[in-house]
C-alpha positions in Angstrom: 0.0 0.0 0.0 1.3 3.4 -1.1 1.0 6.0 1.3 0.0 9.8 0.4 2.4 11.9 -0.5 2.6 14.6 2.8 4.3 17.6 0.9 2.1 17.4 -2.0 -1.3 17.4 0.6 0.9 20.4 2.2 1.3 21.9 -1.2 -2.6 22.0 -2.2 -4.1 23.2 1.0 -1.5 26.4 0.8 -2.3 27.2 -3.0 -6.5 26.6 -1.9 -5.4 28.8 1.2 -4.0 31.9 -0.8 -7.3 31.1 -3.6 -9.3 32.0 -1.0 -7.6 35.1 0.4 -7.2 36.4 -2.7 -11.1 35.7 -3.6 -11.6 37.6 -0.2 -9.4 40.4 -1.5 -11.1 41.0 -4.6 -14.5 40.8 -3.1 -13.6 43.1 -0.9 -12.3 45.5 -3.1 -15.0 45.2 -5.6 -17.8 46.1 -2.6 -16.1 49.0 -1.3 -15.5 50.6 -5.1 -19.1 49.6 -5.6 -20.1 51.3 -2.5 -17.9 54.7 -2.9 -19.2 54.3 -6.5 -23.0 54.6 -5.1 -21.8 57.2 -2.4 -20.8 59.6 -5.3 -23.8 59.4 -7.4 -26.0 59.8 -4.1 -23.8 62.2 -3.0 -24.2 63.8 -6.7 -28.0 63.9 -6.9 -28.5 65.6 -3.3 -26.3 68.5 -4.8 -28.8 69.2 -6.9 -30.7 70.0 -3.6 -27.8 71.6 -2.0 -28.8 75.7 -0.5 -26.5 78.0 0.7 -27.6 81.6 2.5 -30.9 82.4 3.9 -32.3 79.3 2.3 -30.0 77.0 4.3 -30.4 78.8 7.7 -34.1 78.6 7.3 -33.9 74.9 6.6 -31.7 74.0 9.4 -34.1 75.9 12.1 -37.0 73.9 10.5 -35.3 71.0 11.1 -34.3 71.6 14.7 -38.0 72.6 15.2 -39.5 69.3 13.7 -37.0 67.7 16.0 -37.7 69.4 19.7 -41.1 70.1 19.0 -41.8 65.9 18.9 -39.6 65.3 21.6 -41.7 68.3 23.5 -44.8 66.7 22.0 -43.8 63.4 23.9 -42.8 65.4 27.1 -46.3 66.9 26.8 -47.6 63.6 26.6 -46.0 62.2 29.1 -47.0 65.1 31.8 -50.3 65.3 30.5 -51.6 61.4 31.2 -51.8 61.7 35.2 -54.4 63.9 34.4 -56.1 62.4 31.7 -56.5 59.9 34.1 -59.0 61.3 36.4 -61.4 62.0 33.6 -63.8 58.7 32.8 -66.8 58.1 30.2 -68.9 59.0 32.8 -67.2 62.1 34.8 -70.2 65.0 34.4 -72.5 61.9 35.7 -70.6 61.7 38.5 -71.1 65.1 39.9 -75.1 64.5 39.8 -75.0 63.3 42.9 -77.9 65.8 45.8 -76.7 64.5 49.2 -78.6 66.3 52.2 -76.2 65.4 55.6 -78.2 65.7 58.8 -75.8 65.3 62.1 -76.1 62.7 64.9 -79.6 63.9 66.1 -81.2 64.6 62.6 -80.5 68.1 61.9 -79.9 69.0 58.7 -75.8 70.5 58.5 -75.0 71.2 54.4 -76.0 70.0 51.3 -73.1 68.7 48.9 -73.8 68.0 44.9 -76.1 69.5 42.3 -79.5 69.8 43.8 -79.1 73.1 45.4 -77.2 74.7 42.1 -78.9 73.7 38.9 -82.2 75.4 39.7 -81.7 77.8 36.7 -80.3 77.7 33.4 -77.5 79.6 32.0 -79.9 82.1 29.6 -82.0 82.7 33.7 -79.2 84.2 35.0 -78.9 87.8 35.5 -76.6 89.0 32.9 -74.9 91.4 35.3 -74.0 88.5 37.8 -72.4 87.2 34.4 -70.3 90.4 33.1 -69.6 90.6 36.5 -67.6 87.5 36.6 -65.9 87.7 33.4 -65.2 90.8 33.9 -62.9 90.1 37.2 -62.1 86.5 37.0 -61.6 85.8 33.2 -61.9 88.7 30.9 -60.6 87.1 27.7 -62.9 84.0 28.4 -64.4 83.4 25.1 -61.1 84.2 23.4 -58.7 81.8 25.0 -58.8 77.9 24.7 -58.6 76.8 28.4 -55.2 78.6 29.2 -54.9 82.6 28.7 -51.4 83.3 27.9 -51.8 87.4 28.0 -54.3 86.6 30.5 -51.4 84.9 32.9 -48.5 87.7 31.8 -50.8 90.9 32.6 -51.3 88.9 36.0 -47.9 88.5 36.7 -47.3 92.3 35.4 -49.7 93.5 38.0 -48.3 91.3 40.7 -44.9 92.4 40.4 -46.4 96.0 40.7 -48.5 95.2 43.6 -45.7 93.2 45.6 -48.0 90.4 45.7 -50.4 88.1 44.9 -52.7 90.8 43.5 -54.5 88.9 41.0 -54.7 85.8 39.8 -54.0 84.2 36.2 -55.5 81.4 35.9 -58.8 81.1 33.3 -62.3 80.3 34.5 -61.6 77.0 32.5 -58.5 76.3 34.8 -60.5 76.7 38.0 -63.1 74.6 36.9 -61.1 72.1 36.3 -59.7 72.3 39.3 -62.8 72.1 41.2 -64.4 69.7 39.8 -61.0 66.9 39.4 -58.5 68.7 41.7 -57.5 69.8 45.2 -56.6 73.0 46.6 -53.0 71.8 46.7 -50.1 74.2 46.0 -47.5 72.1 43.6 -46.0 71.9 40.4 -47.7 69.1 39.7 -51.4 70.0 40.1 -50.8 73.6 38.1 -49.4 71.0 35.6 -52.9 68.9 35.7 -55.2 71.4 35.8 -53.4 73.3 32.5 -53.9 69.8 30.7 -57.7 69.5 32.0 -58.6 73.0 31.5 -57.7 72.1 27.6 -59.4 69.0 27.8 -63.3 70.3 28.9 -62.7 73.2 26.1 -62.7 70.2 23.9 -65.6 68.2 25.8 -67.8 71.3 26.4 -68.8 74.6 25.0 -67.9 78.1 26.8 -71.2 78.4 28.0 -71.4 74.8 29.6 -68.2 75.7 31.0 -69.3 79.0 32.7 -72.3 77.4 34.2 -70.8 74.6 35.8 -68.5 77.2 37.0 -71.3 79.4 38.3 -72.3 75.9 39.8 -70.0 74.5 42.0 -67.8 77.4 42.9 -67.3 77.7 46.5 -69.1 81.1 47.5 -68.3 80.9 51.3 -70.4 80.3 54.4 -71.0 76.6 53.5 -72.4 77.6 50.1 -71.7 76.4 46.3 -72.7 78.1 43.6 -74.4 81.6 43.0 -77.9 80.8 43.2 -77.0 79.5 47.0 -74.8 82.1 47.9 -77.7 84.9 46.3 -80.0 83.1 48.7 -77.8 83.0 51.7 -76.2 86.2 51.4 -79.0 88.6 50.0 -82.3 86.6 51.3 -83.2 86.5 47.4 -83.3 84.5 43.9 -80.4 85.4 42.1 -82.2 86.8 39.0 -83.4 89.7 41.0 -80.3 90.9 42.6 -79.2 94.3 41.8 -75.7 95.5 40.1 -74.5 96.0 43.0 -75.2 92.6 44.8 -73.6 91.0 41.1 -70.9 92.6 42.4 -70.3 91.5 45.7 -71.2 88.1 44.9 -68.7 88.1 41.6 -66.1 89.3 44.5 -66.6 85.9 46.4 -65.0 83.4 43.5 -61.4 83.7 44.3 -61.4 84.5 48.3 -64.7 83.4 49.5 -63.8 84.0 53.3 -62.0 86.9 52.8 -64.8 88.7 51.1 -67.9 86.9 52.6 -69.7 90.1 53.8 -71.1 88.2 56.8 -67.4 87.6 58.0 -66.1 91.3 56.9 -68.2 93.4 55.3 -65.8 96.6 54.7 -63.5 93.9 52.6 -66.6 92.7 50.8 -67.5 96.3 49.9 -64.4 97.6 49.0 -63.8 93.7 46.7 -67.2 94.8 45.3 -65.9 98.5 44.0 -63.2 96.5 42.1 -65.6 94.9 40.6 -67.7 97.5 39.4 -65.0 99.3 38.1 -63.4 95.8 36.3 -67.2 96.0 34.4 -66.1 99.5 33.0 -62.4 98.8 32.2 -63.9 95.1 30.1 -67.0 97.4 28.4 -69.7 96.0 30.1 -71.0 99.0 31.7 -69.9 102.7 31.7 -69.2 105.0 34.6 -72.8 106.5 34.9 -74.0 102.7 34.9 -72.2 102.0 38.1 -72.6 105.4 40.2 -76.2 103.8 41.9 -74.6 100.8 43.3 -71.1 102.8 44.3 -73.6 105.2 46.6 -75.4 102.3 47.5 -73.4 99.3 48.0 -75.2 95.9 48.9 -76.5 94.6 52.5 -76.5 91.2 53.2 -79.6 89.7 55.6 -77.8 88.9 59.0 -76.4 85.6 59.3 -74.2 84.5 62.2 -70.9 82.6 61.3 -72.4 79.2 62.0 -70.1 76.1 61.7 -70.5 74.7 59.1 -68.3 71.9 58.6 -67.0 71.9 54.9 -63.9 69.7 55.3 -65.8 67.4 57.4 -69.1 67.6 54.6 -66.5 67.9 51.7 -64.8 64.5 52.6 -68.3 62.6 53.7 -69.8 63.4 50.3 -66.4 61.7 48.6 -66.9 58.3 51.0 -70.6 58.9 49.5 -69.6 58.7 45.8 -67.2 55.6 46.3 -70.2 54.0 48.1 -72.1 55.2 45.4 -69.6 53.6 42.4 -69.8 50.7 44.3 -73.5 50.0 43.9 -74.4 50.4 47.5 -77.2 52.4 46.7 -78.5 50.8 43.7 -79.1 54.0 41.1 -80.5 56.5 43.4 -78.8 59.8 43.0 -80.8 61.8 45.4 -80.0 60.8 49.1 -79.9 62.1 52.7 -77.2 60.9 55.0 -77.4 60.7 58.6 -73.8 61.3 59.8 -72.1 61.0 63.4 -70.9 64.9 62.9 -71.6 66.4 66.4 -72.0 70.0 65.6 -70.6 70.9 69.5 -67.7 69.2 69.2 -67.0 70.5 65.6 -67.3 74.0 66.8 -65.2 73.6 69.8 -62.6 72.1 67.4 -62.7 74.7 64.7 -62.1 77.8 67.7 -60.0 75.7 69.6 -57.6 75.3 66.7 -58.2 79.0 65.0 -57.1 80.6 68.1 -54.2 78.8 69.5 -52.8 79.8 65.5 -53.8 82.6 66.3 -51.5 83.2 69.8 -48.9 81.1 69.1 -48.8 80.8 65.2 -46.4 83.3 65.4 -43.9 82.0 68.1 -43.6 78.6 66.7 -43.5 79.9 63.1 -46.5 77.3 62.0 -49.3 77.7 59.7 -51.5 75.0 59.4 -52.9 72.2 61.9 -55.5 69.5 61.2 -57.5 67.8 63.6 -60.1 64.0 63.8 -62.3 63.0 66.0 -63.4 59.3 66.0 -65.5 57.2 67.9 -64.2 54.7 69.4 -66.0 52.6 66.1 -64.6 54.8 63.8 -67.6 57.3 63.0 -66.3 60.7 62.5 -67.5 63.1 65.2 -65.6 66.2 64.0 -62.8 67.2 61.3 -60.8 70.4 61.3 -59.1 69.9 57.3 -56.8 73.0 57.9 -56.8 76.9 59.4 -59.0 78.2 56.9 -61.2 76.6 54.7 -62.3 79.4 52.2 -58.4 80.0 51.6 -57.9 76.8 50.8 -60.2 73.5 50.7 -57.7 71.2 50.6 -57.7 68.7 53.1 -54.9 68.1 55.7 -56.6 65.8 57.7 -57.5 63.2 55.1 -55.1 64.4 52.0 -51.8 65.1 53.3 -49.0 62.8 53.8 -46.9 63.6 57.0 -44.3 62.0 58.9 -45.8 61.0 62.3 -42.4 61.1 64.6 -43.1 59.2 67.6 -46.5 58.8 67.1 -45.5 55.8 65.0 -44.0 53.9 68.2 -47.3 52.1 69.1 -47.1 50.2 66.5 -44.1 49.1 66.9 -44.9 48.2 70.4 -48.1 46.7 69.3 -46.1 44.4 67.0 -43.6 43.5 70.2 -46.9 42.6 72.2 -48.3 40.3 69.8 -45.1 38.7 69.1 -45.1 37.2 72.9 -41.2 38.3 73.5 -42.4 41.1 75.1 -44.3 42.7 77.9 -44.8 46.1 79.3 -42.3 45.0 82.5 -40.0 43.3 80.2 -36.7 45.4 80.8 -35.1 47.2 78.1 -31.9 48.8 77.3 -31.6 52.3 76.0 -27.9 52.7 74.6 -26.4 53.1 71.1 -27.4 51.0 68.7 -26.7 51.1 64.8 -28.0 49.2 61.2 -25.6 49.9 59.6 -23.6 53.4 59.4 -27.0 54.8 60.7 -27.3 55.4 64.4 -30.2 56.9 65.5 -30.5 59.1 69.2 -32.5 60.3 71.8 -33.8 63.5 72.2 -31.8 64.9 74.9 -28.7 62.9 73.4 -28.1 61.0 76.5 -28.9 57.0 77.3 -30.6 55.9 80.5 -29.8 52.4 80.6 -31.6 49.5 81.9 -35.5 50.1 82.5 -39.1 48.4 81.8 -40.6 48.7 78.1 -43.3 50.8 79.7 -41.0 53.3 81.0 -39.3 53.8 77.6 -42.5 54.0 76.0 -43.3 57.2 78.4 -40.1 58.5 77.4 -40.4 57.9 74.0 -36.9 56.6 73.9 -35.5 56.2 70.3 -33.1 53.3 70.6 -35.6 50.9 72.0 -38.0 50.6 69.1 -34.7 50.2 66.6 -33.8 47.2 69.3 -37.4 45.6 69.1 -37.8 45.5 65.3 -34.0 43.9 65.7 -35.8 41.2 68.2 -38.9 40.7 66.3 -36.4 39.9 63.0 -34.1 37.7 65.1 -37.4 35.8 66.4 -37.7 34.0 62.8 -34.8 32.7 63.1 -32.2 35.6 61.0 -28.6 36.0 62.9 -27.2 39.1 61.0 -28.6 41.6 62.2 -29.5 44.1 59.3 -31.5 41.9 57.9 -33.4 41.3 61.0 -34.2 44.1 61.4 -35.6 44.6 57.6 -37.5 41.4 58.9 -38.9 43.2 61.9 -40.0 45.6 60.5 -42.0 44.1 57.9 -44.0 42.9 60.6 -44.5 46.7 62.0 -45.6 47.9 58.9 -48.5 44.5 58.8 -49.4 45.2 61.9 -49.6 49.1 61.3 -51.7 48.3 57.9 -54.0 46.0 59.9 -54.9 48.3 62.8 -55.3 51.2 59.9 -52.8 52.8 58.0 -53.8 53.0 54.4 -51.1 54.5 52.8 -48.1 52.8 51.4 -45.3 52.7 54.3 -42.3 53.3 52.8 -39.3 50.6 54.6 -36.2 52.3 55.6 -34.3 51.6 58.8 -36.1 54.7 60.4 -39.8 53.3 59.7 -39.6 52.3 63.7 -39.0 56.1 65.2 -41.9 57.4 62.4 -39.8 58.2 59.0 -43.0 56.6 56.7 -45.8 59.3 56.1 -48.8 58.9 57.2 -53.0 60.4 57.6 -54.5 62.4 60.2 -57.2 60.0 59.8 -55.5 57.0 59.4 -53.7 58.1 62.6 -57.0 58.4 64.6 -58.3 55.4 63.2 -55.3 53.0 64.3 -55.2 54.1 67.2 -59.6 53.7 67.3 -58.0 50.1 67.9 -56.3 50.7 71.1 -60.2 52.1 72.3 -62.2 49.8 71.2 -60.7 46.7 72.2 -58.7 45.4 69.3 -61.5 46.0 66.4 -60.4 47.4 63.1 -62.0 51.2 63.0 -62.6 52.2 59.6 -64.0 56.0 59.4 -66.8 56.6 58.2 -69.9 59.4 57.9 -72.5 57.8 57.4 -74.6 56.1 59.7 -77.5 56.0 57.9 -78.6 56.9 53.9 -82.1 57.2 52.9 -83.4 57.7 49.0 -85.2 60.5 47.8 -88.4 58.2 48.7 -87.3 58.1 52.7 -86.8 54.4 52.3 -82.9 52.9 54.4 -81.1 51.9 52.0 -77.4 51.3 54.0 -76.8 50.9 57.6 -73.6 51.0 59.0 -74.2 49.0 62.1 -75.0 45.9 59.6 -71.3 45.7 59.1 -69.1 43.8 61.3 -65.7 44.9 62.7 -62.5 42.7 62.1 -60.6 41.5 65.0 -56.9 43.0 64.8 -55.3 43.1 68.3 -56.1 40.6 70.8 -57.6 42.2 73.9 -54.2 41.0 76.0 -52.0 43.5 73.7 -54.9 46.2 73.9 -54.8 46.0 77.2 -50.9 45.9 77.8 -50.7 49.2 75.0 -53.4 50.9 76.8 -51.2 50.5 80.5 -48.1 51.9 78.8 -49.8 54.9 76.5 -51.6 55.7 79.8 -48.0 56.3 81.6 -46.8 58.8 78.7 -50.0 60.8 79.5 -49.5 60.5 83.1 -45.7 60.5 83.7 -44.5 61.2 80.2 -44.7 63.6 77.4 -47.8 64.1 76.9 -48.9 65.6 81.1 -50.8 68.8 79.4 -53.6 66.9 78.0 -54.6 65.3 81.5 -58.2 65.8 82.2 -59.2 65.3 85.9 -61.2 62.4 86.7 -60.7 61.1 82.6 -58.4 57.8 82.0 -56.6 58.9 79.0 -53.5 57.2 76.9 -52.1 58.3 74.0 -48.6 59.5 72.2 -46.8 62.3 71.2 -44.6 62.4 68.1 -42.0 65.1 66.9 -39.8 64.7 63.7 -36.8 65.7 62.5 -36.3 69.5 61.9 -39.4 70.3 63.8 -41.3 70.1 60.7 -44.4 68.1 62.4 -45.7 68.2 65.8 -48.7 65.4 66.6 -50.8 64.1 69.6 -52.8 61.4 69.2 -54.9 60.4 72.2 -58.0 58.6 73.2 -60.6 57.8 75.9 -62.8 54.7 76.4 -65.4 57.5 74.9 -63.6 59.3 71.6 -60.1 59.0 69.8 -58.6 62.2 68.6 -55.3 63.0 66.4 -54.1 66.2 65.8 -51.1 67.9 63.7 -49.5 71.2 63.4 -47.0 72.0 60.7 -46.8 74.1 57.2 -48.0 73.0 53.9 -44.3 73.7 52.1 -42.7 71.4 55.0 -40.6 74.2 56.1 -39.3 73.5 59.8 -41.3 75.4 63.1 -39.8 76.9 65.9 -38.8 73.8 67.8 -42.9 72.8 68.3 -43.0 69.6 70.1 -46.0 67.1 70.0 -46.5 68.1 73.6 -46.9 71.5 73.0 -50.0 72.7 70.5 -51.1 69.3 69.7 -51.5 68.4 73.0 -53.0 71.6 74.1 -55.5 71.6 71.4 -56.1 68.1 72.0 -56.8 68.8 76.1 -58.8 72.0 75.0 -61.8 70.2 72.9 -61.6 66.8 75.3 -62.1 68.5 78.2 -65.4 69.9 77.3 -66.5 66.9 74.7 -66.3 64.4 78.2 -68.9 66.9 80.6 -71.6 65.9 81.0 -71.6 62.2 79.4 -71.4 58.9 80.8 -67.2 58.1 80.9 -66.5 54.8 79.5 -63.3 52.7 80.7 -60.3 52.0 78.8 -60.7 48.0 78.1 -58.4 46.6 80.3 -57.4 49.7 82.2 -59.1 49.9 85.7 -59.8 53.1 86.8 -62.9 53.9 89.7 -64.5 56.8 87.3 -65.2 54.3 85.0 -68.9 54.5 84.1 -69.2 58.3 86.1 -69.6 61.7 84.5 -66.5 64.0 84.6 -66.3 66.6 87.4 -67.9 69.5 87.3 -69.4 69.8 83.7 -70.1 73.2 82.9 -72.1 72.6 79.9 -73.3 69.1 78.2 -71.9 68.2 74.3 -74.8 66.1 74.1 -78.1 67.7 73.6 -79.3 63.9 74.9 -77.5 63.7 78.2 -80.5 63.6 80.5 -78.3 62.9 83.6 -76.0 66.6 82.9 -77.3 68.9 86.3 -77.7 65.2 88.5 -76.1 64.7 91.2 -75.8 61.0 92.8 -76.0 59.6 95.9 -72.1 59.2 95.9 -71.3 62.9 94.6 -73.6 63.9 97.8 -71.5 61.5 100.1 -68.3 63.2 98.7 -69.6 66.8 98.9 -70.2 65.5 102.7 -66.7 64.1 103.4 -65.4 67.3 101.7 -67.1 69.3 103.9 -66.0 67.5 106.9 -62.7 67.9 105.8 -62.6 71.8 105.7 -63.7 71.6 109.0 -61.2 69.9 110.1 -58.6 72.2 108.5 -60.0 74.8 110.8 -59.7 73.1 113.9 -56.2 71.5 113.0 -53.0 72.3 116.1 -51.1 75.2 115.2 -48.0 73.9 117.6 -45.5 71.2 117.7 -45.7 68.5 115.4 -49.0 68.9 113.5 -50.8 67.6 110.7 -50.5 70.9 107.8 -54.0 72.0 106.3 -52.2 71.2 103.2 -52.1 67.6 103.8 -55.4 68.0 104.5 -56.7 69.4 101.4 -54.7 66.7 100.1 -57.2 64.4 101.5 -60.0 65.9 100.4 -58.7 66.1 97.0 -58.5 62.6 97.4 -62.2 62.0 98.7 -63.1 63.8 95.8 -62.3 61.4 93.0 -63.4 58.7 94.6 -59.8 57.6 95.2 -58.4 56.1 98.3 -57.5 58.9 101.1 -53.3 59.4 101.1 -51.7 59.3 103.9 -51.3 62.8 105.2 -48.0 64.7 105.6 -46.6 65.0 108.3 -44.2 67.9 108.7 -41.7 68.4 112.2 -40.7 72.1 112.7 
């Protein structure tokens, strides 16, 4: 056998080797002449397009235009969908909603949807009350397309001039829009909105559809909405036959309401109204000689008194309404009445309560706003205060705006520790440094106190403790490192905060424990409703009762049943311990004698917020002072203005009522009224002006008492009449005598 012949194999693969680089070569070649070939002819025929000068320049901008102005159309896009998105088929149907809301004992309190404002059409109003808007509010409104450009810049002309916020620029279109999809809330974000919306109904509606759901659902002040209530409130009349000057007043009211409502300050709602008249002569509507009548004789309201009228409360029971409503609870009626827990005593105390301590101390502490709920123990909403002035701005702090809670948070925490089982209000506790991470959070006063019961560092809303018990409650599953116990941890907090009621989304970050996540002023009230109750889930609500237009019940809230969220072990261990920061802790101010009350106090960082939230076996309040742009106070603590108001409108609410215990909290006043009521809350308290057989027995022992101060030795070692009074102080409320003290001079 002959074998292959190695050099010659070598010899082919070499010469195929160099075949095929060469065939590469060529290939190669012949592409890229082809394609420098095909780049000169292209490049050829586009020089027969080729410009030079002016015609170039102009190109070249047109080009960059095309090119921004669809990446701005995308940007436009982009901003405009969030508010797109709170438009549906269905959105004008959704306003046709008449609620009457009556409060706890039937009386009618405010009317909220269309019922009271559609009673005329646009061609029955006066069409001075009409000239007199346009002329102040919107004077280019049939001109514009939702937005008025020169509108804005003569606005912002004039307010430069005035040093202020002399008049505003936005269209009728853009407050519309604003009223009927928006809040009152001053951001970037809903100016953005309500531009894109305002464009949106001038494509949906027609400018007069527009100006008379303006003329609608305006807010006009005192409680009213629209012009034909305000006419009716304000002048005793129907608005077709009010005068020029009357339009004017009432055209005044649109963009301050309280400011210019003449039953709050009628000088300012004059002297708005002489704008106005004059704004009708600069537009054309009227000349000079037109206006001289109602300048000599300028309108007079009929006397109203400045009721309380509830509009935050109202505002946010007619949106729990409409959700009810979406949901089919009310099959298709539209027209309803609503009976509603709102106790109009309680509301009022709250409203002054909260308008004068801004008032005094607004100043000092540098803060601005304050919001304030009160709950039954159940959850039904006895009073809301939604900010410091409701015709300057509507939206609602209470329910709306997302604040960090400081120390206020804690109880969760601790309720979370409770149900665990590793803990108990005696188990001892160490307050020193402790850190996740490079993040070491401190005290207060910037000092440690060592070793002391859970109880104790709850009334001294230590900081280190509830970083150390979402560390345990991690560690209790069984995970060593520690940072990611305590991630564990305080996923359970943030359950156990959900469950008792915290609907907004809490954001986890190693601070969550010591109240970095923002919450409600209602959600607040209402998880801490858990506390009072005995461990049942509170939801808020406002209506107790809904009838149709036929006075047929169609929804009762005592049908549903509450959900069992804390056993009534932990309630009763968290209602011990939030009792001692009332009574030994931060929170001393809001003590009311002969009242069991437990709560918390909560500061944050920067002084920015300042909350108590505190409860009763009868009512569960939260309130919070701060400013809408975040902007820090003069070091305001929770147990400062919060916990005055809060002491200010419990005090009175618990006169004259039965006084319900704390569950699991034994106190001897439990099922007594508070001392010395001045004046019942409760129309229905038949025993207010009673005295028992026990309060007669008392006023006895008192009595004896004094006596016995008279009498006492004024020598040696001797019993002081202070001690004395001590006693009788003691006698009093129903406690056990002290022992006297005894003093050796």
């Amino acid at each position: 056998m002959r074998l292959p012949n190695l050099k010659a194999i070598r010899t082919r693969i070499r010469h195929a080797a160099l075949g095929f680089d060469a065939w590469v070569n060529a290939a190669l070649y012949d592409s890229g002449r082809s394609t420098g070939e095909g780049y000169g002819r292209f490049q050829a025929a586009m020089n027969r397009f080729s410009v030079r000068g002016w015609k170039r320049a102009a190109i070249d901008l047109t080009s960059e235009g095309v090119t921004i102005g669809t990446g701005g159309l995308l940007l436009m896009l982009a901003l405009a969908q969030p508010a797109f998105n709170l438009t549906s088929e269905n959105w004008l149907k959704q306003q046709d909603l008449a609620v009457t809301f009556l409060d706890r004992y039937g009386v009618e309190v405010g009317r909220r949807g269309i019922k009271h404002d559609d009673s005329l059409k646009l061609d029955e109003f006066p069409e001075i009350m009409i000239k007199a808007l346009v002329s102040t509010e919107d004077r280019r409104f049939y001109e514009h397309w939702g937005i008025d450009p020169i509108g804005t810049m003569r606005a912002l002309v004039n307010n430069s001039r005035g040093g202020g916020n002399v008049q505003g620029g936005s269209s009728i279109t853009q407050q519309l829009a604003k009223n009927l999809f928006l809040t009152n809330e001053r951001s970037l974000e809903r100016k953005v909105n309500e531009a894109f919306l305002a464009l949106w109904l001038e494509f949906h509606l027609t400018k007069n559809e527009i100006l008379k759901l303006y003329l609608d659902r305006a807010y006009m002040g005192g409680g009213t909405f629209g012009a034909v209530a305000a006419a009716d409130y304000y002048f005793g009349k129907p608005l077709k036959d009010i005068s020029l000057a009357e339009a004017a007043m009432l055209a005044g009211l649109f963009k301050a309401p309280t400011k210019y409502a003449p039953h709050v300050n009628l000088p300012a709602a004059r002297s708005r109204a002489v704008d106005v008249l004059h704004n009708m002569v600069e537009a054309g509507f009227v000349t000079e000689g037109q206006i001289q009548t109602a300048l000599r004789n300028p309108a007079t309201p009929v006397t109203r008194t400045r009721d309380i009228t509830a509009d935050y409360y109202l505002d946010w029971a007619f949106g729990e309404i409409k959700s009810m409503a979406d949901a089919g609870k009310f099959r298709n009626d539209r027209v309803l009445t609503v009976k509603t827990p709102l106790d109009v005593a309680i509301q009022k105390r709250a409203d002054e309560v909260v308008a004068n301590v801004l008032r005094k101390s607004g100043d000092a502490y540098d803060v601005d706003e304050a919001a304030m709920v009160i709950l039954d123990p159940d959850g039904a909403l006895r009073a809301m205060v939604g900010g410091s002035d409701y015709g300057e701005s509507q939206f609602n702090r209470a329910t709306d705006a997302l604040r960090q809670p400081g120390s206020s948070f804690k109880p969760y925490v601790y309720a979370a520790a409770l149900s665990s089982g590793l803990f108990r209000p005696d188990t001892t506790v160490v307050d020193s440094p402790v850190c996740i991470g490079n993040w070491c959070p401190q005290n207060y006063g910037r000092s440690y106190s060592g070793r002391q019961p859970m109880w104790l560092a709850v009334a001294k809303s230590i900081n280190t403790i509830p970083i150390k018990v979402s560390i345990a409650l991690g560690k209790a599953m069984g995970i060593s490192h520690e940072a990611r116990a305590a991630k564990a941890g305080r996923q359970k907090i943030i359950e156990t905060a959900h469950a008792m009621g915290i609907t907004t989304p809490l954001t986890d970050s190693v601070s969550l424990p010591i109240g970095s996540a923002e919450v409600t002023v209602i959600d607040q009230a209402a998880a801490y409703a858990v506390f009072a109750n005995g461990g049942k889930r509170a939801k808020p609500y406002a209506a107790m009762e809904v009838k149709n237009s036929s006075g047929e019940v169609i929804y009762r809230h005592a049908d549903e049943k509450p959900e069992q969220v804390l056993s009534t072990q932990v309630v009763a261990d968290m209602n011990y311990m939030l009792n001692k920061v009332v009574e030994e802790g931060t929170a001393r101010r809001v003590q009311i004698e002969g009242v069991k009350i437990a709560g918390k106090t909560g500061t944050t960082n920067g002084y920015k917020d300042a909350w108590f939230v505190g409860y009763t076996g009868n009512y569960v309040a939260a309130v919070w002072y701060g400013n809408d742009d975040s902007t820090s106070t003069n070091k305001m603590t929770g147990g400062s203005l919060p916990a005055q108001t809060w002491h200010d409108v419990m005090e009175p609410a618990h006169q004259g009522i039965e006084l319900k215990p704390l569950p699991g909290l034994k106190t001897p006043q439990a099922g007594a009224q508070a001392a010395a009521p001045s004046a019942p809350t409760n129309p229905a308290a038949s025993n207010y002006g009673k005295l028992s057989r026990r309060s007669f027995e008392v006023i006895s022992g008192v009595n004896g008492l004094f006596r016995a101060i008279e009498s006492a030795p004024r020598t040696g070692s001797r019993v002081e009449a202070e001690g004395l009074r001590d006693l009788a102080g003691s006698v009093a409320e129903g406690g056990r005598p002290a022992r006297a003290r005894v003093e050796t001079r």
